[in-house]
N, C-alpha and C positions, 0 to 999 in steps of 0.2 A: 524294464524300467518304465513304470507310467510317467501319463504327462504330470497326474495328482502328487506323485513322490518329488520330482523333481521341482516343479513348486514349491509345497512343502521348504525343500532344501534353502533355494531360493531365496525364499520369504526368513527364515531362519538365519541367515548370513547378513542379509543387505543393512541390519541395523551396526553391525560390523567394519563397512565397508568403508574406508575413508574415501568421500570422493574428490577428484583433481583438485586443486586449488584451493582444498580447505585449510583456512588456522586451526590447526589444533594446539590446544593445551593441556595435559593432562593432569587430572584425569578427566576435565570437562567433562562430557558429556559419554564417556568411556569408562562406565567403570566397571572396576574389578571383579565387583561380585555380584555382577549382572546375572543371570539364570535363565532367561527370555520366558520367565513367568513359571520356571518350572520350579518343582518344590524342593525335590530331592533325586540323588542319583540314581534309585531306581526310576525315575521320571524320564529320563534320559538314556539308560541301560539299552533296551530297545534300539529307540535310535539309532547308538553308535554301533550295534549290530550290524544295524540294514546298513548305517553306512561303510563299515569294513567290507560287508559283502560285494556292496557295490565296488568299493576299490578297486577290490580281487577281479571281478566279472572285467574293469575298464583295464586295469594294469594288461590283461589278456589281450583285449581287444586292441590296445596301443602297441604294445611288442609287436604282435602280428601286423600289424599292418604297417607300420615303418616308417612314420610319414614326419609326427612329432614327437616331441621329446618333454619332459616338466621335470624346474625347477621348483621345487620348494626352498624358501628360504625362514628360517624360524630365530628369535631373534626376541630377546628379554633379559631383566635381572637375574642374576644369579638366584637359585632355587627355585624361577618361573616354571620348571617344569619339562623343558625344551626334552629332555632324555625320555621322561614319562609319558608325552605324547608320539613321540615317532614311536614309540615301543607298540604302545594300545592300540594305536590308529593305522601300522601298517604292518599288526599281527596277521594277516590273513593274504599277503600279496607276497607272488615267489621273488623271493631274495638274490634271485639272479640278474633280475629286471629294475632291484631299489639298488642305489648305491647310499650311503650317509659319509660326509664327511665333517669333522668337527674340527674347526680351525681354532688353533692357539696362536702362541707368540710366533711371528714369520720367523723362518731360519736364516743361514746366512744368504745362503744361496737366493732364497725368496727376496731377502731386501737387495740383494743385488739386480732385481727388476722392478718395473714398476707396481704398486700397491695393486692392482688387480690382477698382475698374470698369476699368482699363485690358484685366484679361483677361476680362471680362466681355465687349469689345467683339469678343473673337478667339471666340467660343466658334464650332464648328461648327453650322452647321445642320442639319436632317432629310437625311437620306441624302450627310451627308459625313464625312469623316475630319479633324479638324483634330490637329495635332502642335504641343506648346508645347516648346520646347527652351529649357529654364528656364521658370518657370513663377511660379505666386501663389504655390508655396513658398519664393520666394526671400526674400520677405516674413517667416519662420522660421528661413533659413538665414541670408544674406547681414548681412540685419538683425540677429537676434543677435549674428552675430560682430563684428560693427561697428554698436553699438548708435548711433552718432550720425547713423545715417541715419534714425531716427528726429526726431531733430528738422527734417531736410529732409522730411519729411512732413505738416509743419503740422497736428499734433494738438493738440487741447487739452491741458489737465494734466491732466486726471483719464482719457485715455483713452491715458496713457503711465506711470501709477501701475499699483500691485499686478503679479501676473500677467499680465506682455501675451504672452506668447508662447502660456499657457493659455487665455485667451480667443480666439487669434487661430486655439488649434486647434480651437476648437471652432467657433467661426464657417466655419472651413476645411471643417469637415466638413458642417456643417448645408448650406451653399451645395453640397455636392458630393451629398450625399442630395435636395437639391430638382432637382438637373438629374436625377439616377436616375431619383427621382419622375416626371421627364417625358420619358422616353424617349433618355437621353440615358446612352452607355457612357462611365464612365471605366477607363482606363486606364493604371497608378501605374508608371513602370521609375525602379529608383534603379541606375546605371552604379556601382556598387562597383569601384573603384581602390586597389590597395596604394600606398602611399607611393611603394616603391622603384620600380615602373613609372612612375607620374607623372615621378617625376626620368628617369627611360629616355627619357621620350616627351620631355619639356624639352629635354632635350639632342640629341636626334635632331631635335628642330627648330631647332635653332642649328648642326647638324652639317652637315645638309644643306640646301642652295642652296634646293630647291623650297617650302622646308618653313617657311623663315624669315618669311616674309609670317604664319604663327602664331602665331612667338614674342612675345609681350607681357612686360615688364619687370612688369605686374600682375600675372600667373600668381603669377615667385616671391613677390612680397607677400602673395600671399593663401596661397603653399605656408606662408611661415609662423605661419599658424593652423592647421594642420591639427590638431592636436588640439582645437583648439576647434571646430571646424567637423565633428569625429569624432562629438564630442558632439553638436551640431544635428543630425545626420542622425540618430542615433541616437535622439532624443528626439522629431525627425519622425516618423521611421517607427514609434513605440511608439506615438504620442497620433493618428495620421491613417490605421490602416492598417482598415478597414473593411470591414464586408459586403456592402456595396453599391459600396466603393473602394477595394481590399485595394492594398497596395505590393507589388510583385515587386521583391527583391533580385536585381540582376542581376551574376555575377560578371565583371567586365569588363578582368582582366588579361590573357585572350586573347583580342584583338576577333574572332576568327572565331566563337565561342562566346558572345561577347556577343551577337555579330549573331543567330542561329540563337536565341538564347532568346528577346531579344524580340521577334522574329519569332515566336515557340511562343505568345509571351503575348496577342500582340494578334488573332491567326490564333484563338486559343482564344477570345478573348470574343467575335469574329463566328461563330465557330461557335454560340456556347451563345446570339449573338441568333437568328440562323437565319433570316438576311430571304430572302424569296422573290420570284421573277417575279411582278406581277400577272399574274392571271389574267382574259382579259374577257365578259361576259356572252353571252346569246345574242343577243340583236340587235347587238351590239358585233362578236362574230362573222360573224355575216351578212352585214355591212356589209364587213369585210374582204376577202369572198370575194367579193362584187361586187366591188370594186376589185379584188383581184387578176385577175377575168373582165374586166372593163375593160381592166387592163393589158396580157394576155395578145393582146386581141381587137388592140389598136392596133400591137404590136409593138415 
């Protein structure tokens, strides 16, 4: 890995980046069919080569060495793409070491604790990658928009009074600076979708045969909030975007270019952890090179 590629990568992300304390409104200054000046997806092809490769070479070096652990969290409208990116982007890393998990409606069991022990139970271990495709922010998103899922959560009254969406970011955040605290990467991608593509992608999955087993009559119900749900994302990404757990706005009306950024984003944070091969002592040593005289002597 040069220091030129890693730059590169770098430089490529940080227009992405929300930093701490920003208003965002979307799609201000985020938008969709951003391309970072590139024309087309063979423009990008490349790229998201190197950066699969790199995954694979880092996934390696993290397992091994045991130290941290990364969460990806992925996180958008319906037909953003969330399924199509984890597919492209962590084609090339052993599957022993990714785990994915995609949260639906909590069960009963789940609302029988509080709204984050369910991902609480997914989080990755030391030297793995775990992927949340929907995540404890739905608990911000979903839930605001359809504030009655709150009463399916069995809260008390005084912990569905005042600001719950402000408490819930700040608990969001505390939980996410204690896994920092202990060696644990996050990593924030919000799949940014214009409106008009969403309807593109609905209807391409009712157009075509293969595509239908997709389409959900819930999709359009939920297309009509999308102003409301403009707003949830917008007021996520202002109140949760962190130093220690920044959100990467990802513009994702052209999935070739979705894929390649966050691919740029999560290739970036194993970079800047930097796990290595152990390395083992000198009698650990010693001990090898019998065995390998051993193995040599016997054939």
């Amino acid at each position: 890995m040069t220091d030129q590629a890693a730059k590169r990568i770098a430089e490529l992300i940080a227009p992405l980046r929300v930093p701490p304390a920003t208003k965002v409104r979307l799609p201000g200054r985020y938008e969709p069919g951003y391309t970072a000046r590139m024309a087309s997806k063979r423009d990008g092809a490349e790229l998201l080569q190197r950066g699969v490769s790199l995954l694979t070479e880092y996934q390696a070096r993290l397992a091994a060495q045991d130290r941290h652990g990364l969460l990806v969290v992925l996180q958008g409208p319906d037909a953003a793409g969330k399924d199509g990116t984890i597919r492209h982007v962590m084609s090339g890393v052993n599957p022993q070491g990714v785990h994915v998990h995609s949260f639906k409606v909590p069960s009963a069991e789940e609302l029988d604790h509080d709204y984050m022990w369910r991902f609480a139970q997914r989080l990755p271990g030391r030297g793995e990658i775990a992927i949340f495709n929907r995540s404890h922010y739905e608990e911000v998103l979903v839930v605001r928009v359809h504030p009655e899922h709150l009463e399916h959560e069995k809260l008390p009254a005084e912990a569905k009074s005042g600001n719950v969406w402000k408490r819930r970011y700040r608990a969001i955040n505390g939980w996410e600076h204690h896994l920092s605290d202990n060696g644990f990467r996050i990593v924030k991608l919000f799949l940014n979708l214009s409106k008009e593509e969403q309807r593109k992608r609905l209807l391409q999955r009712i157009d075509r045969p293969e595509k239908n087993w997709k389409f959900s009559a819930a999709d359009l119900r939920e297309r009509q909030s999308w102003d409301a749900y403009q707003t949830a994302y917008s007021d996520m990404l202002s109140n949760t975007s962190t130093s220690w757990a920044p959100w990467y706005v990802i513009p994702a009306d052209h999935k070739w270019f979705a894929r390649l950024a966050a691919a740029a984003v999560i290739a970036n944070a194993l970079i800047e952890i930097n796990p290595q091969f152990p390395t083992v002592d000198r009698p650990a040593r010693h001990a090898l090179l019998r065995a390998k005289a051993e193995l040599e002597a016997r054939g």
